[in-house]
C-alpha positions in Angstrom: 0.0 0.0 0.0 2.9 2.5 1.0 4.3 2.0 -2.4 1.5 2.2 -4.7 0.9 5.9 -2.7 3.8 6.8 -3.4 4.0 6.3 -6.9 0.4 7.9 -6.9 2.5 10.6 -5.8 5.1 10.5 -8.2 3.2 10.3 -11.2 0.7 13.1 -10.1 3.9 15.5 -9.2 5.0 14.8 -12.6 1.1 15.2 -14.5 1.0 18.5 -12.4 4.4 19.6 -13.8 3.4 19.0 -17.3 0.0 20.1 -17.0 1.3 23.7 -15.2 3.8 24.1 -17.9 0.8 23.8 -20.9 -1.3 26.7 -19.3 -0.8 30.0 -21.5 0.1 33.4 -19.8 -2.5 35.1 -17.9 -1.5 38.1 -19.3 -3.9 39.2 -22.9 -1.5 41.6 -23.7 -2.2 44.1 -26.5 -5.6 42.3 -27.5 -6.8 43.5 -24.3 -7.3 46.9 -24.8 -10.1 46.7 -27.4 -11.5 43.2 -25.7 -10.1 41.1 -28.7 -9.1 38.8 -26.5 -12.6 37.2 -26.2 -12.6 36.8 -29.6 -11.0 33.2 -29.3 -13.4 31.6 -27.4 -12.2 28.0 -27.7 -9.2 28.7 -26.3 -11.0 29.9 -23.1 -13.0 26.6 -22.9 -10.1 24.6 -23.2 -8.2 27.0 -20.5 -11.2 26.0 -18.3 -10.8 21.9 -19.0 -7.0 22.3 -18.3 -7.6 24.4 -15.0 -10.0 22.2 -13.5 -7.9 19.0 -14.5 -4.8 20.6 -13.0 -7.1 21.1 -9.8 -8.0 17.5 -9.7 -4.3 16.7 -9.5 -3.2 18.9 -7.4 -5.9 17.7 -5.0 -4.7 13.6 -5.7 -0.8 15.3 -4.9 -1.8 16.9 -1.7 -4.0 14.0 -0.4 -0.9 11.4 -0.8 1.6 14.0 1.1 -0.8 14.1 3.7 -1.3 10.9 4.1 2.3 9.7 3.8 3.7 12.6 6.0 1.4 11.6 8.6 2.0 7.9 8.6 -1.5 7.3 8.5 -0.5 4.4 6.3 1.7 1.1 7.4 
């Protein structure tokens, strides 16, 4: 059991890692000013998949620390 947490653990650190490094820049720059930014509405949808994915991993990450730094498992 204390292994199969901890390469929950691993594997979620590394999803987490990939799926922080795929979210674009907060930041609309230029397009901004004149709202052009909404334009691309697809883009915005799939920002919201990838947040609430990355949310769900996070969660699975956090949930294994606790559990493992608390030696709630034998």
């Amino acid at each position: 059991m204390l292994k199969l947490l901890w390469i929950i653990m691993v594997l979620s650190a590394i999803l987490m890692i990939v799926l922080i490094l795929m979210h674009s820049p907060k930041g609309d720059g230029i397009a901004g000013i004149g709202n052009a930014a909404q334009m691309f509405t697809s883009q915005k949808s799939a920002e919201k998949g990838l947040n609430k994915l990355t949310g769900i991993v996070a969660l699975i990450f956090i949930v294994c620390v606790f559990i493992l730094g608390f030696g709630l498992v034998s």
